[in-house]
PALUM-313251 format. One line per 3 residues: their letters; for each residue y, x, z of C-alpha. Coordinates in steps of 0.25 Angstrom, whole numbers. Each point is the difference from the previous one (the first is absolute). Example, Ala and Ser with C-alpha at 12.3 -4.5 7.8 and 13.67 -1.06 7.14 Angstrom:
BEGIN
AS	-18:49:31  14:6:-2
***
This chain:
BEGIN
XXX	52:-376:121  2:13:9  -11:12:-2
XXX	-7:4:14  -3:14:2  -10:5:9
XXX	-1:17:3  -12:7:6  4:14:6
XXX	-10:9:0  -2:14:5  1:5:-15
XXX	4:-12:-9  9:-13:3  -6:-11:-9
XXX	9:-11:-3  -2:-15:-5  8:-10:-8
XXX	-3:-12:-1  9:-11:-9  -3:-12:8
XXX	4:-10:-12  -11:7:-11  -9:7:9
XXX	2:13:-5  -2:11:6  5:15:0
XXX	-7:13:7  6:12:2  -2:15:9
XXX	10:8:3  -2:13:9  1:-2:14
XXX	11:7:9  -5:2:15  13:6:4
XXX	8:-12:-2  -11:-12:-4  12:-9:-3
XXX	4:9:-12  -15:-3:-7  1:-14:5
XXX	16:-3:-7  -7:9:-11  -13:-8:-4
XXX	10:-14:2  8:4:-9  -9:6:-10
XXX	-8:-15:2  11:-8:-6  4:9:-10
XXX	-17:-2:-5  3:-13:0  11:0:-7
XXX	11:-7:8  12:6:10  -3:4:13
XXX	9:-12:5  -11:-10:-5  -9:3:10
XXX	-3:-13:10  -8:11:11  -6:11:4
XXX	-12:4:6  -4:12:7  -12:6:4
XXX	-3:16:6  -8:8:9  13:8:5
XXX	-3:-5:15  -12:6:1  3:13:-10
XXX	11:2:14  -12:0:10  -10:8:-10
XXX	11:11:0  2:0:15  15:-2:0
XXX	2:-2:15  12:9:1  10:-10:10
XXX	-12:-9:5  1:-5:15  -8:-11:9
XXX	6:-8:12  -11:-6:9  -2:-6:14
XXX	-1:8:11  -12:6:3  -5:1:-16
XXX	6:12:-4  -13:5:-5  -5:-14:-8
XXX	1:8:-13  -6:14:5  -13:-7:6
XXX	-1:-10:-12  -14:-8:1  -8:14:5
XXX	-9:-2:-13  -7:15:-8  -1:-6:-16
XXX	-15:3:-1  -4:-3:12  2:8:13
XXX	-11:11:-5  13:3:-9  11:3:11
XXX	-3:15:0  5:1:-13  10:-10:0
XXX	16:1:2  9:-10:2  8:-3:-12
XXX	15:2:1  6:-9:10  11:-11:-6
XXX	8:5:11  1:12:8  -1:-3:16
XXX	14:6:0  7:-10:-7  -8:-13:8
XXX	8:-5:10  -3:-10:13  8:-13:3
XXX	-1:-9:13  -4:-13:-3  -11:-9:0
XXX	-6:-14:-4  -16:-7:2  -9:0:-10
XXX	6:-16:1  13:4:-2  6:2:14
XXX	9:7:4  -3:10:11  8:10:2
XXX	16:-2:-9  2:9:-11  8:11:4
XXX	13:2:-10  6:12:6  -14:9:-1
XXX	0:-8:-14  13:8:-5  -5:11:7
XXX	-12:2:-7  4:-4:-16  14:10:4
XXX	-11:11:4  -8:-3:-14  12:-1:-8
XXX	4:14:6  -13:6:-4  -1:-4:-13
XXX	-4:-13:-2  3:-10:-12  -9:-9:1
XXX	-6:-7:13  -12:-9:1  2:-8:13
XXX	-13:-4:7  0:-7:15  -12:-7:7
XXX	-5:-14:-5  12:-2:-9  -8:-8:-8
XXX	1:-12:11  15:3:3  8:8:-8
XXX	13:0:10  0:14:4  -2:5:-15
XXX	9:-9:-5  11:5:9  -4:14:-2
XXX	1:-2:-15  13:-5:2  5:11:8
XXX	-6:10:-12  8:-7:-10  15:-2:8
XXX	0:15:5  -8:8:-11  3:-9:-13
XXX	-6:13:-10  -14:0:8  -12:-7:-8
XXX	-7:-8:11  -12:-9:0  -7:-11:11
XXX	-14:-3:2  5:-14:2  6:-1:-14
XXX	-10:8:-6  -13:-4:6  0:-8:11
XXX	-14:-1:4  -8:8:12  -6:15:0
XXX	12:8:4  -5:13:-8  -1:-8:-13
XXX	12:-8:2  7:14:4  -5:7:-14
XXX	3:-10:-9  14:-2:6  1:14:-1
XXX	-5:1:-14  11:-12:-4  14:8:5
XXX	-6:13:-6  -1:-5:-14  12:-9:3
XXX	11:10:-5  -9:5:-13  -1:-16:-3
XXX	13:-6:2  9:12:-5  -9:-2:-16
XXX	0:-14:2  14:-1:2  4:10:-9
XXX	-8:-6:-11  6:-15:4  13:5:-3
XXX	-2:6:-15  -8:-12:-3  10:-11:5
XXX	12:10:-10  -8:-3:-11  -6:-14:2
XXX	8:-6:9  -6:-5:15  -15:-5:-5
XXX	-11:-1:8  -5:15:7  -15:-4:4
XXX	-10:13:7  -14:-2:1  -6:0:11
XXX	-14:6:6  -5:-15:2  3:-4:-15
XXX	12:-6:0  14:1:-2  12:-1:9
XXX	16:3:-3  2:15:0  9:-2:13
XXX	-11:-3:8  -9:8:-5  9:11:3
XXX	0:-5:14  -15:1:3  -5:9:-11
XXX	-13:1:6  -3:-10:-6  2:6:-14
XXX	-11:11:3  -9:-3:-10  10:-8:-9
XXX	-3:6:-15  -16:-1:3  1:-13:6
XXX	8:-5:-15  -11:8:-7  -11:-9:7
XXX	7:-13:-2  1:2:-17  -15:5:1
XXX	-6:-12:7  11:-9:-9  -5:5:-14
XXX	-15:1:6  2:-16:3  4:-3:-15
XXX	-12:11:-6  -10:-10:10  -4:12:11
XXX	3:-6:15  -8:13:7  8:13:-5
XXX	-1:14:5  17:3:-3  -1:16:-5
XXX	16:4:0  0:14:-6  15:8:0
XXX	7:12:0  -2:3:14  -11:-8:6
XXX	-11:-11:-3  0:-12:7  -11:-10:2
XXX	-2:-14:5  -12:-11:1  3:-14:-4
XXX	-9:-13:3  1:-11:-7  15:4:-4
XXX	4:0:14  4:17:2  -6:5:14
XXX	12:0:10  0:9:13  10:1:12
XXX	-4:14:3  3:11:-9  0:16:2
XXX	11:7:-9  -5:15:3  -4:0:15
XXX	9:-9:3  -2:-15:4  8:-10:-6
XXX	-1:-17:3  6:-7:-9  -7:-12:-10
XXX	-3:7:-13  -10:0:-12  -13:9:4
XXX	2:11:-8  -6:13:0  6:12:-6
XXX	-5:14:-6  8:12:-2  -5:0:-15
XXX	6:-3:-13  7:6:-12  9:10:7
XXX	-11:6:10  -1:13:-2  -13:8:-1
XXX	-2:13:6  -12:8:8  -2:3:14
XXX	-2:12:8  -15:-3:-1  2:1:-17
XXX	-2:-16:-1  7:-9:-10  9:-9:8
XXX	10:-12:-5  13:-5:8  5:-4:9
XXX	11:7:-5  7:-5:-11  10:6:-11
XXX	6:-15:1  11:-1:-7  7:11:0
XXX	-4:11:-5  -14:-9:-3  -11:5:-7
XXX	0:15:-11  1:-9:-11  12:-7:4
XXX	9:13:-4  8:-2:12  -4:13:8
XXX	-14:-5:6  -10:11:0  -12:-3:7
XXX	-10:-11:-8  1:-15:3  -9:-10:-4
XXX	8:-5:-11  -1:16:-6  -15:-4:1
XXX	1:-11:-7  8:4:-12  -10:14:0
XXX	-12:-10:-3  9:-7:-11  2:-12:9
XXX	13:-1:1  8:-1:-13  13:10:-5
XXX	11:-8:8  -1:-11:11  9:-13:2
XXX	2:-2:-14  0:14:-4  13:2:9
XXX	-8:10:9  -5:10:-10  -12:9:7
XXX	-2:15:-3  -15:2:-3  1:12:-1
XXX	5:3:14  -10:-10:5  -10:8:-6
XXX	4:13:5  1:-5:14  -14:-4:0
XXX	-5:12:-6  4:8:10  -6:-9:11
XXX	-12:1:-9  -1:16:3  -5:-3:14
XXX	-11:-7:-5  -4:7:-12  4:-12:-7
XXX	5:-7:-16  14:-6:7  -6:-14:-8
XXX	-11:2:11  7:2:11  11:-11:-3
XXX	-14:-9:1  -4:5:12  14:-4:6
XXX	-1:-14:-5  -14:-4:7  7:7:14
XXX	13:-10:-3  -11:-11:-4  -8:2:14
XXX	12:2:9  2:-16:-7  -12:-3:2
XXX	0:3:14  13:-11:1  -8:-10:-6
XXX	-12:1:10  9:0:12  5:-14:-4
XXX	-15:-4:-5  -14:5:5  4:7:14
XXX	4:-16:1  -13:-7:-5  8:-2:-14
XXX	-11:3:-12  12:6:-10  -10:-5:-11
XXX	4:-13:2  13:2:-2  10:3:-15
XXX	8:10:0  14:-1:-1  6:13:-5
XXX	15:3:-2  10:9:2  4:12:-10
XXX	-13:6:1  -8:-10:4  -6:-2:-13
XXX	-4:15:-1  -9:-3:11  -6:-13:0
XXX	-13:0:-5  -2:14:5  2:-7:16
XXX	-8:-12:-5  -12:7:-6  1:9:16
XXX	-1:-15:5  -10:-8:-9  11:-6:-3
XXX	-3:-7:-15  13:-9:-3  16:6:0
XXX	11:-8:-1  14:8:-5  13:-8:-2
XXX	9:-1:-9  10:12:2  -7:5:12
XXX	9:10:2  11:-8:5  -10:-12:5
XXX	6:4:15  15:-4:-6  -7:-10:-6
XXX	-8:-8:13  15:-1:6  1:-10:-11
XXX	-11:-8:5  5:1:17  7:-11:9
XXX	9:3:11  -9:1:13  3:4:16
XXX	-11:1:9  2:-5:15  -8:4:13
XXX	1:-4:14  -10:8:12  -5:-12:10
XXX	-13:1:5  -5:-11:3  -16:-4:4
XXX	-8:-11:-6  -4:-4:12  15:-1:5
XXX	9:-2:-10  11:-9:-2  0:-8:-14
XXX	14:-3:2  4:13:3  -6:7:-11
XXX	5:-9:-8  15:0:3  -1:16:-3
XXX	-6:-3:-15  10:-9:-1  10:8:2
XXX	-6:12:-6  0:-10:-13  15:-4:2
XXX	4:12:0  -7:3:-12  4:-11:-7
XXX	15:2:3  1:14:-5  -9:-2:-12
XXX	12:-10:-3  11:10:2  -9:6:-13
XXX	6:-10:-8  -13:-7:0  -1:-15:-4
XXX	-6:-7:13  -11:-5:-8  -4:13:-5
XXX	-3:7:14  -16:-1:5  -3:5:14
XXX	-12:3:5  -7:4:15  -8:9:4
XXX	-7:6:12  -3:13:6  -13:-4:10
XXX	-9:8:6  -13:-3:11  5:0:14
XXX	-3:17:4  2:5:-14  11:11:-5
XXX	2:-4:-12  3:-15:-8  -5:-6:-13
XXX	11:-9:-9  -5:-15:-2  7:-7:-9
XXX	5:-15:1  -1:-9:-12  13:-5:-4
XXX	4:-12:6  -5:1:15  9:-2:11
XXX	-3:-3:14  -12:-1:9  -7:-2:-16
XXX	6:14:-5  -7:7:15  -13:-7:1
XXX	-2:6:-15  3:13:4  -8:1:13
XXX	-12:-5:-10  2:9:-12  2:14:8
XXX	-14:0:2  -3:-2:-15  10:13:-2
XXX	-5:8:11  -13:-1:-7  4:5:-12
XXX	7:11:6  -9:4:9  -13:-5:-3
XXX	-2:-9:12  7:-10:9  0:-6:13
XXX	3:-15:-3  -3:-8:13  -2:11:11
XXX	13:9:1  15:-6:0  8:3:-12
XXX	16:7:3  10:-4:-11  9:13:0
XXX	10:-2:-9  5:-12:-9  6:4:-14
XXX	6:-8:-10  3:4:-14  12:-6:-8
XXX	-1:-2:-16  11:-3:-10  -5:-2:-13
XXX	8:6:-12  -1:-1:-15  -11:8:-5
XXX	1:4:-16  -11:-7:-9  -10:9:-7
XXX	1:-3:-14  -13:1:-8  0:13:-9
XXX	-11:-4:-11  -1:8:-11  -8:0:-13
XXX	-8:8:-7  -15:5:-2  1:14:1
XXX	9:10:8  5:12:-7  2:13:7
XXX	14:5:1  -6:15:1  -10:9:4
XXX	-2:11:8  -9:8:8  -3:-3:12
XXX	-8:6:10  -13:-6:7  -7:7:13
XXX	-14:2:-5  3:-4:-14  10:11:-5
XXX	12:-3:-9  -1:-13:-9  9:-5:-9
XXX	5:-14:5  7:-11:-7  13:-4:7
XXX	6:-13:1  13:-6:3  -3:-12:9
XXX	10:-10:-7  -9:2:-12  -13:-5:6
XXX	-5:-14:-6  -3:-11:12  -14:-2:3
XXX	-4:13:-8  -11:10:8  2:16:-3
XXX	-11:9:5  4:13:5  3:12:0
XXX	15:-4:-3  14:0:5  10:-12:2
XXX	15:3:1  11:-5:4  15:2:7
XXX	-3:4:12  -14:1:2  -14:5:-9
XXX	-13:-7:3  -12:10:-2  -13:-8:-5
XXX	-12:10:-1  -12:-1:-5  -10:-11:7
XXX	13:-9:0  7:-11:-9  13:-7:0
XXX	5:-13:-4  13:-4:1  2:-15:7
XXX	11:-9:-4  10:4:11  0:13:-5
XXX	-11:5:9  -9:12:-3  -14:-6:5
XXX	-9:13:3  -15:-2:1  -11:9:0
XX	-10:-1:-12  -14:-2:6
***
């Protein structure tokens, strides 16, 4: 049987996966990142999976791909050669945006609007114009068509988000204008809102075109470049990219809407949590994914991770079906330094992977976070096996200088640094839970990532959280949760339609085709026609309101059965959301009809890892330091050497490739069958 290898690039480590689908068995591995090139760290950690697993690279059956390189290209505002074609008379969509002050309008003193996408210079007019039903009006104009994309190509431009007025019900005129892109200026990068969201708000649609063609180029040219040195060594196997809404699509379209790939590495790292939280028996988890750049959080119900439509990446707005996942500039590489006011602050800068924190020898000078960790005895002598060796001494160093400002042992300061990191986390998990009516206390934790473990119960005992769950390897559980993904595209289609007016057959014929569609190119997946699940949705809203609710529609319903439900249900869900609902006395709009598309693929079985054994024998001991408690002597366990079903108390440290799990004082540990680390806090 083939091996499937899943890589997970980070911002400082790609973690890679192989799993032997005959056996089971499976093979972790990190390999130092490359943001220069992401396809050299990706070719990298594949090749370094097989060889972990023993077998040539030309065994592999597929690979799987997650990354965060889409939105790393917005975060480092690389809009060099970015311009906008619009319909005339909305040259200035992007500059007056929704007129909205973060804050509140007592703010807009203050305030500056953040760098535009696209400067006014490079947005050009074209004549043309449909209905918001999708007539046509006045013809699209070609000749002003090659005028303008000539102009943009004169000025610069590389890439070119194309915009017109109501594509979304008729997409002739962008189609064309597409068309004319592609045939006279075959090296410009260009995007549609009718390809990439074709649903109404012009502003939104307009950004999230926008955001597609500007981290079109940085997408296709690694993809690409990576498809082409994997197929030389394993032939043409399977190339599947995650995407933001937690499933998998060939590289070749995702290389073609790669907005869709925005949150692609956390959206993998969600599915292996809530899949290892299902097997440990948690269904409401708290997801807590701490890496070398950042820390991302999620809130699942009943196994089901939150979804949103609406996301912001920086100040920007993107639409695009994704995992509702908040992120924080904190995690191993945030560097710590002090203000102009003399106070102690971590990230959001980063040391990354290059140079990456003092310790790492490579030419970093200011203190990360990882340097704290290994200053308070932590962090052992060498990460990932002991292929990374760290310089504590350096780390030290470091940190006694930062200690001077405040007077301070640089133990003390490294402590300091760690309950700043641990806030700005905390502050993620409370954006996903109490500012909406989510009681994190109800909820496990769900900690992974490199670092993760360093900072779960300090996050949970922040929270009143009493129970943490840490997988197996959880410093590749993001590679990992590929494994555990299907193949899934998400479909939408604007008509508003009113209660009170609405055409059942109408409404119908666009599901139905929204669901044809869906099933056809799920298909062209090379997915068995019995394998593919599609479900409906709605976008509705109370007749007069600005915004819309999703209502789901059990699988199943069609026809005037599948409508008369979702008139019913929205006011159950407008309930929830809002607290309050107007069932009998104000008309209901359905705004937009969505269906999502499912392929389901193999997943790998989770073999149970008991082991024997009525004690646990430390594999070493070191000092390790403790805010308020000073330096104690702690044992140190390797996590393969921990008996099922046998509770440690703390203070002590587990270790692992990849990944240390701190359990201090007030906590015990008991490992489950699967492997799980079960955290709980003694009463």
């Amino acid at each position: 049987m083939a091996i499937r290898v899943a890589i997970d690039t980070g911002g400082t480590f790609t973690d890679a996966v192989a799993i032997d689908d005959a056996s089971g068995a499976q093979f972790a591995v990190k390999t130092p990142s490359t943001p220069d090139d992401p396809s050299r760290g990706l070719v990298t950690g594949f090749r370094k999976a097989m060889a972990a697993a023993g077998r040539p690279v030309g065994d592999a059956g597929a690979l799987l791909h997650g990354s965060t390189v889409a939105t790393n290209a917005v975060l480092e505002h690389k809009f060099d050669g970015l311009g906008l074609i619009v319909t005339r008379g909305f040259r200035h969509m992007i500059e007056i945006a929704r007129q909205s002050v973060p804050d509140g309008y007592g703010n807009s003193f203050f305030w500056v609007k953040p760098p535009r996408l696209v400067p006014l210079h490079l947005v050009r007019e074209v004549p043309g114009r449909m209905t918001f039903e999708g007539e046509e009006i006045e013809p699209f104009d070609e000749a002003a068509a090659r005028a303008a994309i000539g102009e943009l190509a004169a000025l610069g431009a590389t890439c070119i988000g194309v915009c017109l007025l109501h594509s979304y019900a008729n997409d002739a005129h962008e189609a064309r204008l597409g068309a004319l892109i592609a045939r006279d200026f075959p090296g410009i990068f260009h995007s549609l809102s009718s390809v990439v969201l074709p649903e109404y708000r012009e502003y939104e649609r307009a950004m999230t075109t926008l955001v597609d063609v500007l981290v079109k180029p940085y997408c296709r040219t690694y993809l690409d470049s990576a498809a082409r040195e994997v197929r030389a060594d394993a032939g043409d196997i399977p190339f599947l990219i995650m995407q933001s809404n937690g499933g998998v699509v060939r590289h070749e379209t995702a290389g073609e809407k790669p907005v869709t790939m925005l949150l692609s590495g956390p959206a993998a790292g969600v599915l292996g949590a809530v899949h290892m939280a299902s097997l440990a028996g948690f269904e409401d988890v708290l997801t807590l994914d701490v890496g070398g750049t950042s820390t991302d959080v999620s809130l699942v119900d009943k196994l089901r991770p939150a979804m949103t439509s609406q996301a912001m990446v920086e100040h920007y707005p993107v639409k695009t079906p994704m995992f509702d996942i908040v992120t924080v500039a904190a995690g191993g590489g945030s560097i710590a330094w002090v203000n102009d006011y003399g106070q102690l602050k971590v990230g959001p800068r980063s040391a990354g992977a290059d140079p990456g924190p003092v310790a790492y020898g490579r030419g970093g000078t200011e203190p990360a976070v990882t340097d704290a960790a290994l200053v308070m005895g932590r962090l052992p002598a060498a990460l990932i096996g002991g292929e990374l060796a760290l310089d504590a001494g350096a780390a030290e160093a470091a940190y006694a200088r930062l200690g001077t400002a405040f007077r301070m042992p640089a133990e003390e300061v490294a402590a300091g640094v760690f309950e700043i990191a641990t806030a700005n986390m905390v502050h993620g998990i409370r954006q996903v839970t109490t500012t909406r009516g989510r009681d994190p206390q109800a909820y496990t934790l769900v900690s992974f990532g490199g670092a993760g473990g360093l900072f779960a119960t300090d996050v949970a005992d922040f929270l009143g959280m009493r129970t943490v769950l840490s997988p197996l390897n959880p410093g590749n559980l993001s590679a990992w949760g590929l494994h555990v993904s299907d193949v899934k595209r998400d479909y939408i289609q604007t008509a508003v339609r009113r209660q009170s007016t609405a055409d059942v057959a109408e409404i119908e014929a666009i599901w139905a085709a929204l669901e044809t569609r869906g099933r056809r190119e799920i298909a062209a997946e090379g997915i068995a026609e019995d394998a593919i699940v599609l479900t409906r949705s709605a976008d509705m809203r109370y007749v007069g309101e600005g915004h819309e609710v999703p209502v789901h529609l059990p699988e199943g319903l069609r026809g005037e059965l599948a409508l008369a439900f979702a008139w019913k249900d929205f006011h159950r869900v407008h309930d929830e959301t809002f607290g309050f609902q107007y069932e009998g006395t104000q008309d209901v709009e359905l705004v937009n009809m969505r269906v999502q598309a499912v392929g389901r693929i193999h997943r790998p079985r989770v073999e149970e890892a008991v082991r024997g054994g009525a004690a646990a024998v430390p594999a070493a001991r070191r000092p390790v330091y403790w805010r308020g408690q000073g330096w104690i002597d702690c044992p140190i366990y390797a996590r393969t050497s921990l008996p099922t079903g046998l509770a440690l108390a703390g203070p002590l440290i587990v270790e692992e490739y990849g990944s240390t799990t701190v359990v201090p004082a007030g906590w015990k540990v008991m490992p489950d069958r699967y492997a799980n680390l079960v955290l709980e806090k003694l009463p």
